[in-house]
LUMTOR-829457 format. One line per 5 residues: number of its first residue (from 1); their letters; for each residue y, z, x of C-alpha. Coordinates in Angstrom, 2 decimals. Each point is the difference from the previous one (the first is absolute). Example, Ala and Ser with C-alpha at 12.3 -4.5 7.8 and 13.67 -1.06 7.14 Angstrom:
1> as> -4.50,7.80,12.30  3.44,-0.66,1.37
//
This chain:
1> xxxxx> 9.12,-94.98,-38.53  3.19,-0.37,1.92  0.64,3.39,0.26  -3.45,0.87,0.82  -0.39,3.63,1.29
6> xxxxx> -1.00,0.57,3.98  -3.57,0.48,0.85  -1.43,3.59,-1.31  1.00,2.61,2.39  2.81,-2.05,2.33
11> xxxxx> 2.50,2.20,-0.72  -1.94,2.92,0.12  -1.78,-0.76,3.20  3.80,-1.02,1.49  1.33,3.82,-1.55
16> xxxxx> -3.23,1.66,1.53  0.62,-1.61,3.26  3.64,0.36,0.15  -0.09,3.65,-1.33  -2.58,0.30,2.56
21> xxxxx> 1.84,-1.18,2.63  2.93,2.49,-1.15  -2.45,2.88,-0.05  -0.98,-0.73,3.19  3.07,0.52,0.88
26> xxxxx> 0.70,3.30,-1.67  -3.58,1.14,1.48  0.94,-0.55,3.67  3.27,1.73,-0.59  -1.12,3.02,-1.70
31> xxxxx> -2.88,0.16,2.65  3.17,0.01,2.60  1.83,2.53,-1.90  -3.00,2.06,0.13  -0.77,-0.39,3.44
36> xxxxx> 3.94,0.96,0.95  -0.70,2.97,-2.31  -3.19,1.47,1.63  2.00,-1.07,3.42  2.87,2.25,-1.46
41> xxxxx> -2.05,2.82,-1.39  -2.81,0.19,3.28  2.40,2.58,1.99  -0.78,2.51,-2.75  -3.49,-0.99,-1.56
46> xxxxx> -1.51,-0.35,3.66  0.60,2.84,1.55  -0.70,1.97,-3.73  -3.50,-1.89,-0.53  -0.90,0.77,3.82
51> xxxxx> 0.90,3.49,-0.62  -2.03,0.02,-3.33  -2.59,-1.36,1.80  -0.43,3.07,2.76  0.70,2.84,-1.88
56> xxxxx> -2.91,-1.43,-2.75  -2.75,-0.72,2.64  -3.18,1.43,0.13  -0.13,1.13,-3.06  3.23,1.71,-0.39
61> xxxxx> 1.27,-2.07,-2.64  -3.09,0.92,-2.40  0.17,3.51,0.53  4.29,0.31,0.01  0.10,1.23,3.22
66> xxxxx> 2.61,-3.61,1.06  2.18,1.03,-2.64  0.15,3.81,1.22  0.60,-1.69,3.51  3.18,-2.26,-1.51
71> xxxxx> 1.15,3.18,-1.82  0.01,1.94,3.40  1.70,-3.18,0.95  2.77,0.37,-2.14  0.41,3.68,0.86
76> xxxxx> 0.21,-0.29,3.50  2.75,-2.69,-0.61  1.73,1.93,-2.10  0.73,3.24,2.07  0.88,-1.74,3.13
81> xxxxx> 2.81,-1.77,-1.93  1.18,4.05,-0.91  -1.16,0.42,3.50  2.74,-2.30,1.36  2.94,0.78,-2.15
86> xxxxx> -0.69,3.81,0.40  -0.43,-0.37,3.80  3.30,-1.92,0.48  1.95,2.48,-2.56  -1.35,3.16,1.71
91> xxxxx> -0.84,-0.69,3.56  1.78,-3.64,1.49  3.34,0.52,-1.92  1.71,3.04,1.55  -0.46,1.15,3.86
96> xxxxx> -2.97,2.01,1.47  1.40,3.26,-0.63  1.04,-0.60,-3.27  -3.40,-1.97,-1.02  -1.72,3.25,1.47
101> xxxxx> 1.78,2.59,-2.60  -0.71,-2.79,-2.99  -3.57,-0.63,0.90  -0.24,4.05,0.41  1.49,0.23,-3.36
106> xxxxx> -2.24,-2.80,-1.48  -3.41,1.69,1.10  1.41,3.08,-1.44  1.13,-0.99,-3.26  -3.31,-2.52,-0.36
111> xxxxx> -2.57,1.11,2.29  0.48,3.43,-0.85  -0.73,-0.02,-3.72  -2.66,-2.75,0.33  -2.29,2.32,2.47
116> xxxxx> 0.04,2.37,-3.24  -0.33,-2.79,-1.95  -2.93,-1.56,1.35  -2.82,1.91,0.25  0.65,0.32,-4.09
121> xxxxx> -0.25,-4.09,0.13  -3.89,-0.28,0.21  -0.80,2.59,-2.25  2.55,-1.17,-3.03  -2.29,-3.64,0.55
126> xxxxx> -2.99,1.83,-0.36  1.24,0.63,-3.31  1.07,-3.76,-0.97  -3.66,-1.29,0.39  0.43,-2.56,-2.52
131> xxxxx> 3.25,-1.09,0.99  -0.13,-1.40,3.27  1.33,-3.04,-0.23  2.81,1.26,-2.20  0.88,2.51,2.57
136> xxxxx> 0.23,-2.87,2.66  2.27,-1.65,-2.59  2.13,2.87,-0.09  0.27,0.40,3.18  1.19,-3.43,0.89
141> xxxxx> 2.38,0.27,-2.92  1.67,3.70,1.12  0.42,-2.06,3.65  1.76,-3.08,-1.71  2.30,2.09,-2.40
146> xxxxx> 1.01,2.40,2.80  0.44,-3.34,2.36  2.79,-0.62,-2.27  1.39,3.66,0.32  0.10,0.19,3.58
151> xxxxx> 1.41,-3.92,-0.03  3.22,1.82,-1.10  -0.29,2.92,2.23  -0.28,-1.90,3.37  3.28,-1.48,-0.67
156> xxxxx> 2.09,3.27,-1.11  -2.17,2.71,2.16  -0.50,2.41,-3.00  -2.39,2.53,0.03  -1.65,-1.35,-2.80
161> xxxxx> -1.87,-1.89,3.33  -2.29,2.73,0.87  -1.77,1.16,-3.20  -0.59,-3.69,-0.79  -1.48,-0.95,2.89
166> xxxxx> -2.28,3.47,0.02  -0.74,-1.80,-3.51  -0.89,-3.34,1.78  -2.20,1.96,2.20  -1.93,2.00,-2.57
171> xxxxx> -0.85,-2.99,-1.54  -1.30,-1.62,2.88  -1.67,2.43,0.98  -1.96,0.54,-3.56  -0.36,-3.87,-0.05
176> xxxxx> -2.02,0.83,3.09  -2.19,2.57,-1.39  -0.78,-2.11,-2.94  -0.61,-2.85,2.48  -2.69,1.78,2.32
181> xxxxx> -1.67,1.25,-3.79  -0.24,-3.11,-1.34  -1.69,-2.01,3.05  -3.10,1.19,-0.33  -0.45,-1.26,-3.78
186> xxxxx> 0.96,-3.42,1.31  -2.82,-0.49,2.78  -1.53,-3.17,-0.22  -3.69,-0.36,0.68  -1.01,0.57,3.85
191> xxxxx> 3.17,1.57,0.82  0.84,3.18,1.47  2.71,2.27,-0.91  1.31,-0.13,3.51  0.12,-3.51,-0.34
196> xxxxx> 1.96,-0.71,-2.71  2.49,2.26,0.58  0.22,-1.82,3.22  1.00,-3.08,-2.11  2.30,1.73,-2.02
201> xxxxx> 1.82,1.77,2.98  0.46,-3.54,1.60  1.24,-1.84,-3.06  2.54,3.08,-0.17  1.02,-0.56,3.96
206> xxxxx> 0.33,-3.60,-0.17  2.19,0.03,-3.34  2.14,2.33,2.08  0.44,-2.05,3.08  0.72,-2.92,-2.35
211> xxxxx> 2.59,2.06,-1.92  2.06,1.92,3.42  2.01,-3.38,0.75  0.24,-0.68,-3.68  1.35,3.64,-0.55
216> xxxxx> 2.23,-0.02,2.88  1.75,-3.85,-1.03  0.45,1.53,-3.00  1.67,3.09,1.92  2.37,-2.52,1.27
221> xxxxx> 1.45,-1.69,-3.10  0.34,4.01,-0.77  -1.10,3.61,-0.14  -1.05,-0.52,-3.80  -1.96,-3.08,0.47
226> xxxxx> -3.35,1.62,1.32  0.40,2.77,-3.06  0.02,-3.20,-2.16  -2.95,-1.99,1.56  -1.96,3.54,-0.35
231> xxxxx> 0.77,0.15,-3.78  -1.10,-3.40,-0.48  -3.63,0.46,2.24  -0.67,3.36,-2.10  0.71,-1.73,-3.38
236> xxxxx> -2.68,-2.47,1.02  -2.22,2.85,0.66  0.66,2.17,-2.64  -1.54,-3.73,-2.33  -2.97,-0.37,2.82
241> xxxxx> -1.10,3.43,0.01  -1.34,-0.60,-3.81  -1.71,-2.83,1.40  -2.72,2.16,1.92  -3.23,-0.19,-1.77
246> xxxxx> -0.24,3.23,-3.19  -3.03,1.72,2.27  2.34,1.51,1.98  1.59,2.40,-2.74  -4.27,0.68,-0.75
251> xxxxx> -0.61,3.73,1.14  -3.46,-0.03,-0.93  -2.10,1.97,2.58  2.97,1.63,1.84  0.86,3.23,0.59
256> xxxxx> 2.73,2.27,2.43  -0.56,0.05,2.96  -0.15,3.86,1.62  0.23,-0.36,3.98  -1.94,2.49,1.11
261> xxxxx> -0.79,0.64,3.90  -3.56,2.06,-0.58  -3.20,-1.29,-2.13  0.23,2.32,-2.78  3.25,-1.45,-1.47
266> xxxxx> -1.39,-3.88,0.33  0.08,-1.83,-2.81  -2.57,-1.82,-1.41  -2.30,-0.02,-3.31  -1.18,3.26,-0.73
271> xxxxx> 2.88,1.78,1.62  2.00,2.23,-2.60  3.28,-0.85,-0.74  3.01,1.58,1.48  3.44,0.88,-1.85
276> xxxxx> 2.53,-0.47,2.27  -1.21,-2.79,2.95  2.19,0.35,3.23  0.78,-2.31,2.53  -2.93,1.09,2.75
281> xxxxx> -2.80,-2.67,0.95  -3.10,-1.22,-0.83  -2.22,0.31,2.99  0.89,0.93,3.55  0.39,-3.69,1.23
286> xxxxx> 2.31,-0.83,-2.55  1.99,3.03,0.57  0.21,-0.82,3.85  0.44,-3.49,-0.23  3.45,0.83,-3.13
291> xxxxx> 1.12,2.60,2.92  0.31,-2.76,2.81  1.19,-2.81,-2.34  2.85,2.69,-0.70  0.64,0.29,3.88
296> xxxxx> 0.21,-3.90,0.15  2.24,-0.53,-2.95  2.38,3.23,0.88  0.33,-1.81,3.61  0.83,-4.01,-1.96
301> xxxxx> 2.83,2.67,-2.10  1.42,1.37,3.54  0.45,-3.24,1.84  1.52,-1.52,-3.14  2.87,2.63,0.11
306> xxxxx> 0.04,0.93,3.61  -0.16,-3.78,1.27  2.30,-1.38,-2.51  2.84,2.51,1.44  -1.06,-0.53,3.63
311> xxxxx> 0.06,-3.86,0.25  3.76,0.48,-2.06  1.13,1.49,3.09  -1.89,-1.02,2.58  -1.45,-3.58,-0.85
316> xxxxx> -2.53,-1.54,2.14  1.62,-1.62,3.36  1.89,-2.89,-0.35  -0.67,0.04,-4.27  2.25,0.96,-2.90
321> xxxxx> -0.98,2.95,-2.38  -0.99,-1.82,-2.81  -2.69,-2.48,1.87  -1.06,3.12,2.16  -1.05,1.70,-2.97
326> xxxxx> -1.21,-3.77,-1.54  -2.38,0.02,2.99  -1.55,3.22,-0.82  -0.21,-0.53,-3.37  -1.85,-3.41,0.13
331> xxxxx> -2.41,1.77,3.21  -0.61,2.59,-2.33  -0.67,-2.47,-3.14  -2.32,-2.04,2.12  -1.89,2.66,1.22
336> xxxxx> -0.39,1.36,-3.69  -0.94,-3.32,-1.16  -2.57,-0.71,2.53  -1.42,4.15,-0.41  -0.41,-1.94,-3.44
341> xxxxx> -1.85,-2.73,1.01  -2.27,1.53,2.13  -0.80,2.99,-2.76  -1.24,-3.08,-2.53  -2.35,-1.21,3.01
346> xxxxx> -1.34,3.56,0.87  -0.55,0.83,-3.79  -0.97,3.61,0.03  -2.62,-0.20,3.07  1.03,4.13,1.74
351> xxxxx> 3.06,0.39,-1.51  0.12,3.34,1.58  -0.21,-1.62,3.53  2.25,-2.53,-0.56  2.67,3.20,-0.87
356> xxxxx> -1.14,1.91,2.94  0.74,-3.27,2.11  3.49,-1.31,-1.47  1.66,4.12,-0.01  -1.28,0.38,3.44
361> xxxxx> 1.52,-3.51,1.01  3.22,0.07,-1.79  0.28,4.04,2.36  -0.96,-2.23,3.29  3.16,-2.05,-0.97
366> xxxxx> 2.16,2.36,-1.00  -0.15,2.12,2.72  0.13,-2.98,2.57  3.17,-1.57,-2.00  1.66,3.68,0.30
371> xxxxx> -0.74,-0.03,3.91  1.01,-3.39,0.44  2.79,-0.37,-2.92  1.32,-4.02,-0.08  0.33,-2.24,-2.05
376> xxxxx> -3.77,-2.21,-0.04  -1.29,3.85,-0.17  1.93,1.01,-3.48  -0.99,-3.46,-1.70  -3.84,0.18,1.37
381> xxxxx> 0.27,3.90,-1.28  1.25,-1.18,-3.20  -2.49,-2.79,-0.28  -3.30,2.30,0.63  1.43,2.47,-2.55
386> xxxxx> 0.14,-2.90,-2.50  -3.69,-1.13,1.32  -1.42,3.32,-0.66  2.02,1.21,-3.15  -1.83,-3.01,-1.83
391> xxxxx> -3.22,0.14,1.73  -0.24,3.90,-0.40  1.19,0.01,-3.77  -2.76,-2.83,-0.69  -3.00,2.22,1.85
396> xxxxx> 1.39,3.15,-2.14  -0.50,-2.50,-3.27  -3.62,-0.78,1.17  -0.41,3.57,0.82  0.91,1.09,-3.60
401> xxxxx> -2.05,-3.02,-1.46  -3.08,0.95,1.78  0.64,3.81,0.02  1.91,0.84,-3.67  -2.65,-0.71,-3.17
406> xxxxx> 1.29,-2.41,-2.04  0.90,2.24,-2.98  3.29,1.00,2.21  0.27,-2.80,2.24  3.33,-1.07,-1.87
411> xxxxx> 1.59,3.38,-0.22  -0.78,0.69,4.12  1.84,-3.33,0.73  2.81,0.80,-2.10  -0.11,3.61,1.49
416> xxxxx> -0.30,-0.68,3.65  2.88,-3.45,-0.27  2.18,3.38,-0.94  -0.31,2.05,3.02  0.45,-3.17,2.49
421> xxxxx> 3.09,-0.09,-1.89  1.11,3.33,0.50  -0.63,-0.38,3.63  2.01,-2.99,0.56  3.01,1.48,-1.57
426> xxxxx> -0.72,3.18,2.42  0.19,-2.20,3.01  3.16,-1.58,-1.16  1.11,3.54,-0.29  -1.00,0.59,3.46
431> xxxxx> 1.23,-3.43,1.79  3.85,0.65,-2.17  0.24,3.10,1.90  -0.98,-0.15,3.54  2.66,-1.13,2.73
436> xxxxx> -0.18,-3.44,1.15  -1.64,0.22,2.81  -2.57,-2.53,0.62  -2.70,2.16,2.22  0.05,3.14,-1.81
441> xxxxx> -0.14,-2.21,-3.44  -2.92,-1.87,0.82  -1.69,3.58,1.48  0.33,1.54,-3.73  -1.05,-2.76,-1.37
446> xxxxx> -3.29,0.39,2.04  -0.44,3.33,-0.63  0.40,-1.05,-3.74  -3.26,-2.08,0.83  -1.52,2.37,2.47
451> xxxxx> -0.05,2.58,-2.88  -1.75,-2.41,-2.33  -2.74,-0.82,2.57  -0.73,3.41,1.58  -0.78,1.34,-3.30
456> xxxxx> -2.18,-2.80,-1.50  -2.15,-1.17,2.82  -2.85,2.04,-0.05  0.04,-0.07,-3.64  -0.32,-3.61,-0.41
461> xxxxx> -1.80,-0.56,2.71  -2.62,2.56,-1.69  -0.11,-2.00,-3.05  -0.28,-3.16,1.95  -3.63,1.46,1.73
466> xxxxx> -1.20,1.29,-3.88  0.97,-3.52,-1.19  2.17,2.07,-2.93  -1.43,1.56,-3.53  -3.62,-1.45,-0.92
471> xxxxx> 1.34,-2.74,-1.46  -0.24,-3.99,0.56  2.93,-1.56,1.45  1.35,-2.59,-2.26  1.06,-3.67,2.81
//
């Protein structure tokens, strides 16, 4: 009896409330640890959930229209890092005469081949139907693998420079193709074509102005640096391109799409096929509105070349080289970006008037920047370019959406992205050529325009009054 044992439970009830106490303990630690973790790990998850968050909205995330709008992300990203190293390799690293005969040789040894190589671009897709998103994934992987060859050749000059940045080029130009073919099988519900490429053309803008500094820090530790931040982006895309949803690589319903100018070679249901398509248009409108978007994009090509070379040797009063030319380039970014903007909030109300309205504006400024050449005329020129090379290219989209029957919708995009892309490198041609002379630069340059205008006015204008072909227009 002596030894009797303690009530039922004491030391149970003493364990449970000591262990609890100790558990406590452990709880409110762990809590902090967790807390100093999601503290540690906010800087990345924030800004990536916020990001997930836009390019998903409205529907976008359903149809996989957010995830194109990432992947576009990731491109953009990935050729301004080439952008930089190339840029301070060819152009920033030897003097103005020198970086003249380079950049001559580079157009000619990349742009060259690639304005024989492009208009074959859209119609080698049309023949890769079902593999879209492979085709994007190839893309991104030719860009990272040749990242690594031309990390080599920035540092020892070879030749071996040229033909693998014409490669990087190719690519991203088929990438592009394959881009404007694919949006339209990603539309979600009450959206029009004009406005998601809207969305995708921002998310590619901003993932650029996010990855310039980044690009050109990198630049600093050294000339490879960029190559190898551009090889990592394109890996990542190469993975995230299989992540786009398996309709896109569905071909069901489509066809090739044969341009034609006059009625009797539109497409359309009962229309007999043809053997060989070319690359004409369907419908007058579209063919006027492709014409002007060409004047608009040769012009962007031209002040690219003419005003990188101009601002080298004569920078804006009082202003180094490199932040004259970092003014024009963020003027002409913004005035892309907000083109952009204001494209998603017009959706596709008179796309041909809105074409007729941004040519004819971008000529007012060009001429009046070549009368009165100075410095807040070249970056407001360069800024209205920007503003009506996005807003023009998205009224040409809702052109071909409302215009183009649906069996070739996909091949004209891919078709038309081609020639805008033969007409930049044309301009480049131009602007690597001319003198530097300010006045008489800015003067082509608006006869580049003036061209465009002249000669698609009335049309467009035409097929603004007729409202188009007899067909609804899809807002």
């Amino acid at each position: 009896m002596a030894t009797a044992r303690p009530p039922q439970g004491a030391t149970g009830v003493g364990g449970a409330k000591g262990g609890r106490g100790r558990g406590g303990g452990t709880g409110r630690m762990g809590g902090s640890l967790r807390a100093v973790g999601r503290a540690l790990h906010f800087p990345l998850t924030g800004p990536a959930r916020g990001i997930r968050k836009a390019t998903h909205a409205q529907g976008a995330g359903e149809s996989g229209l957010g995830k194109l709008i990432e992947l576009h992300g990731v491109n953009g990203a990935g050729d301004m890092m080439i952008t930089v190293a190339l840029a301070s390799t060819v152009f920033f690293s030897v003097p103005t005469d020198e970086a003249r005969g380079r950049v001559a040789l580079y157009l000619g040894i990349t742009m060259a081949p690639f304005t024989l190589l492009a208009p074959v671009i859209g119609p080698l897709l049309d023949r890769l139907p079902h593999g879209r998103r492979a085709a994007m994934a190839g893309a991104m992987l030719a860009r990272a693998l040749l990242a690594l060859v031309l990390s080599s050749a920035v540092v020892s000059g070879d030749l071996q420079l040229y033909p693998a940045a014409l490669g990087v080029l190719v690519a991203s130009k088929a990438y592009g193709v394959v881009r404007s073919a694919v949006v339209p099988r990603l539309l979600p519900p009450r959206f029009s074509l004009v406005k998601a490429n809207s969305r995708v053309t921002l998310g590619g803008l901003l993932a650029t102005g996010i990855a310039a500094p980044i690009g050109a820090g990198l630049q600093a530790i050294g000339p490879r640096w960029p190559l190898y931040g551009a090889f990592v982006i394109f890996i990542a895309g190469t993975f995230l391109s299989f992540t786009l949803p398996h309709k896109v690589d569905v071909a069901k319903g489509e066809d090739t799409a044969l341009l034609a100018a006059d009625e009797q070679h539109l497409h359309g249901p009962h229309r007999r096929p043809v053997k060989r398509p070319g690359l004409r248009t369907v419908g007058i409108a579209v063919t006027h509105a492709l014409a002007a978007n060409c004047s608009i994009r040769c012009l962007t090509g031209f002040l690219i070349f003419f005003l990188a070379f101009l601002l080298r040797e004569h920078p804006m009063s009082g202003q180094s080289a490199a932040v004259s030319l970092g003014i024009v380039a963020v003027a002409a970014g913004t005035g892309n970006a907000l083109g952009t903007a204001v494209g998603a909030w017009l959706r596709s109300r008179a796309p041909e008037i809105i074409i007729v309205t941004v040519v004819g504006f971008v000529l007012a400024v060009a001429i009046t920047a070549a009368a009165f050449f100075g410095a807040v005329m070249v970056a407001g020129l360069a800024a209205v370019a920007g503003f009506a090379q996005a807003l023009a290219k998205l009224s040409l989209d809702a052109l071909i959406q409302r215009d183009v029957p649906e069996l070739v919708r996909t091949s004209a995009f891919a078709r038309s992205e081609t020639l805008l892309q033969v007409c930049w490198v044309l301009g480049g041609a131009i602007g690597i050529v001319l003198p530097l002379r300010g006045s008489l630069g800015l003067l082509v340059g608006a006869a580049i325009v003036a061209t465009g205008w002249l000669t698609t006015v009335k049309g467009l204008l035409g097929s603004a009054r007729h409202g188009g072909h007899a067909r609804p227009r899809v807002t």
